[in-house]
C-alpha positions as CSV (number, residue, x, y, z in Angstrom):
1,X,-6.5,92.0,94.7
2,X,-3.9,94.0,92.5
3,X,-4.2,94.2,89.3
4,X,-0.7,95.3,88.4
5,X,1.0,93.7,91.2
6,X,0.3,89.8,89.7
7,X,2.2,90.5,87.0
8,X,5.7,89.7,87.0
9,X,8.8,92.2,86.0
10,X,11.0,90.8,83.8
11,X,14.5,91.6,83.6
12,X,16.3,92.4,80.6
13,X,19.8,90.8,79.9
14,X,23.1,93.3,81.3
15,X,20.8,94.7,84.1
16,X,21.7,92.7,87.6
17,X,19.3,92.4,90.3
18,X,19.8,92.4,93.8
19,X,17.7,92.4,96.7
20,X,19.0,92.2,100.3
21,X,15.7,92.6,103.3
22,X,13.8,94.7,101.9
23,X,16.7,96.6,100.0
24,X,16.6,96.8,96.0
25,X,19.2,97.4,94.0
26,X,19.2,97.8,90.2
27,X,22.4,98.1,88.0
28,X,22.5,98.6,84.6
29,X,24.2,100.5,81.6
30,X,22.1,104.0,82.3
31,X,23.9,103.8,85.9
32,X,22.3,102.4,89.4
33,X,19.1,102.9,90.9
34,X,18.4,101.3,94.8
35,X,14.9,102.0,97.0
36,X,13.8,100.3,100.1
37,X,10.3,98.4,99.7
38,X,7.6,99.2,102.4
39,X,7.7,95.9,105.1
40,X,4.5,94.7,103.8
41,X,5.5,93.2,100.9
42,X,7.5,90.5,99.9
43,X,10.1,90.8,96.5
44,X,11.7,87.1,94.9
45,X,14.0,86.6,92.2
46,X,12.8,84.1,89.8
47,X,14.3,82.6,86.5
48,X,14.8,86.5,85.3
49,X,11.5,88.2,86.6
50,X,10.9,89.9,90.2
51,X,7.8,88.8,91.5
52,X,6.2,90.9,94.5
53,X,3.5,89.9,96.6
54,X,2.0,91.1,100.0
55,X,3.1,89.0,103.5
56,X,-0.5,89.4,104.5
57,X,-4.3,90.7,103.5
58,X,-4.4,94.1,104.8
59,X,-5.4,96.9,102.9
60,X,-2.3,98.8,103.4
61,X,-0.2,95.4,101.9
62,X,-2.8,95.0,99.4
63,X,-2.0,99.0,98.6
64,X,1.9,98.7,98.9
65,X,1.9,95.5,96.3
66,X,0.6,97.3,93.2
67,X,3.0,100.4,94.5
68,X,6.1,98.2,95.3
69,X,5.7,96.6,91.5
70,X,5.5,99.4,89.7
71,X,8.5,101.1,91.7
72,X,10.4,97.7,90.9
73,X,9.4,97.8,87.0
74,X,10.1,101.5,86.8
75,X,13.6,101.3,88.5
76,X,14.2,98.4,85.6
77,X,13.1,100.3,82.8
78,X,15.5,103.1,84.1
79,X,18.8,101.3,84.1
80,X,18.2,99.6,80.9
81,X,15.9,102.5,79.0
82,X,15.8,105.4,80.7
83,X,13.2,108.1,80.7
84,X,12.9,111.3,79.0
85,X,10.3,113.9,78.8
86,X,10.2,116.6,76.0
87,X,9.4,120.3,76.7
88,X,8.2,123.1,74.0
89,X,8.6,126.7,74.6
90,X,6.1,129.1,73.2
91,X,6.1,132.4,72.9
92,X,7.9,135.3,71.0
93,X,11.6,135.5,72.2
94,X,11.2,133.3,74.6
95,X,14.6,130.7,74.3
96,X,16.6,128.0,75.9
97,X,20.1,127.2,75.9
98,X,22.8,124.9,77.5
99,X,26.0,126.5,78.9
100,X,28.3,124.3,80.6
101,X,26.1,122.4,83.6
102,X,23.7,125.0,83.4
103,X,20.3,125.7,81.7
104,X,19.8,129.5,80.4
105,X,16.0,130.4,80.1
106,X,14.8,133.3,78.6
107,X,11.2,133.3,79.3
108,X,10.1,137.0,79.0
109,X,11.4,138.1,82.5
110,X,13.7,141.1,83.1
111,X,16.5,138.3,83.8
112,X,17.6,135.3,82.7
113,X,16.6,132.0,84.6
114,X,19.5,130.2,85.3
115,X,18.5,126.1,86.0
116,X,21.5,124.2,87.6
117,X,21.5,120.7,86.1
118,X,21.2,117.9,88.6
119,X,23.4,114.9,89.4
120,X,22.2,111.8,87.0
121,X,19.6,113.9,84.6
122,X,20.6,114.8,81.2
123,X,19.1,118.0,79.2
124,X,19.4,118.7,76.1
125,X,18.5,121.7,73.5
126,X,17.7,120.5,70.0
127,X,16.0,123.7,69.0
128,X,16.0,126.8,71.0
129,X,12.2,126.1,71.7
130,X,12.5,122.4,72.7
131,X,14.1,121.0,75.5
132,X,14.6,117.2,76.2
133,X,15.2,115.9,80.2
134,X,16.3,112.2,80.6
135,X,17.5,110.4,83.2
136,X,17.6,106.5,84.8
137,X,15.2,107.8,87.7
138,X,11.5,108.6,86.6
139,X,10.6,110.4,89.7
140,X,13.8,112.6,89.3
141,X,13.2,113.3,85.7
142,X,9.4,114.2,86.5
143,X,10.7,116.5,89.2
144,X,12.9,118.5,86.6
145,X,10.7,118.8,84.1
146,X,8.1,120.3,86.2
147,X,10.6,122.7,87.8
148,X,11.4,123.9,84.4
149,X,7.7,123.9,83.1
150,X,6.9,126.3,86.6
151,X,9.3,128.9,85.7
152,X,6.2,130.3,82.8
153,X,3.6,127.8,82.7
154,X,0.9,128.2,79.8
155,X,-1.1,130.9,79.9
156,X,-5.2,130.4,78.6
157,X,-5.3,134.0,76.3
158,X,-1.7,133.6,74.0
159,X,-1.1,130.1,74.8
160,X,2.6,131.4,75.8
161,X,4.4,129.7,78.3
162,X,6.8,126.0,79.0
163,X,4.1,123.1,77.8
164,X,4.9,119.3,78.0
165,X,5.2,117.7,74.7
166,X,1.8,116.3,74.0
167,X,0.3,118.9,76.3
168,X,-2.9,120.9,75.1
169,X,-3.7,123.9,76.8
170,X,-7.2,125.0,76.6
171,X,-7.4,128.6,75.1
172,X,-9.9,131.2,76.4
173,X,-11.3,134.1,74.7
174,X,-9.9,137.7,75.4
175,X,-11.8,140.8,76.2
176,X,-14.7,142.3,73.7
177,X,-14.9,145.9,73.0
């Protein structure tokens, strides 16, 4: 029995619900979200919640109602939150800076990293050393910030490299003489 799938999602006032088959669609004032839900579930609309609960008791329906919930919840928390996931940069001369639709890293390389900015996600530069990625889609936003974080991840010895926010990054001792 899920755990997190008896629990209904409730949805916030300007966000409209929609559900057509197995079709969701999520609208809100961060923009529009839609996902298809696997066929073993079933999704109703009731008195401002979404409830979801599985057509049968297999395991793979019992696995897909949890899933289906949380996907459901998330895509509400996008339209009417959002998401966004902050990024520190460490190390000497190491920098970040918007221009135009484009993310410039300087990360120690001969070159500079040039990031394209996708469709729906929005990143920002408050400090050279800290960049922000938001967006309505969680997935999506997880996605970028882990493109950006694998350009220099942390390194054990110097602790240089793209960290998440709260990340800590275990040091290690260098070589003796």
């Amino acid at each position: 029995m899920s755990r997190v799938g008896k629990h209904p999602v409730v949805i916030p006032d300007g966000v409209d619900f929609a559900v057509a088959g197995q079709d969701v669609t999520v609208k809100g004032k961060l923009g529009e979200l839609s996902a298809t839900m696997p066929p073993e579930v079933r999704i109703v609309v009731e008195n401002d919640a979404v409830r979801v609960s599985p057509r049968d008791d297999s395991t793979r329906a019992r696995a897909m109602w949890g899933t289906s919930r949380s996907l459901v919840n998330n895509m509400v928390t996008g339209v009417s939150e959002g998401f966004k996931i902050g990024l520190e940069i460490h190390g000497v001369g190491f920098r970040a800076a918007i221009d135009g639709k484009v993310l410039k890293l300087q990360l120690g390389y001969s070159h500079d990293i040039k990031y394209p900015i996708p469709e729906g996600i929005t990143i920002t530069c408050e400090r050279p050393t800290r960049i922000a990625v938001a967006g309505a889609d969680r997935q999506r936003v997880g996605q970028v910030a882990a493109d950006i974080r694998a350009f220099r991840k942390p390194e054990p010895y110097k602790g240089k490299g793209i960290r998440y926010e709260n990340e800590w990054v275990r040091r290690k001792e260098g070589k003796k003489k």
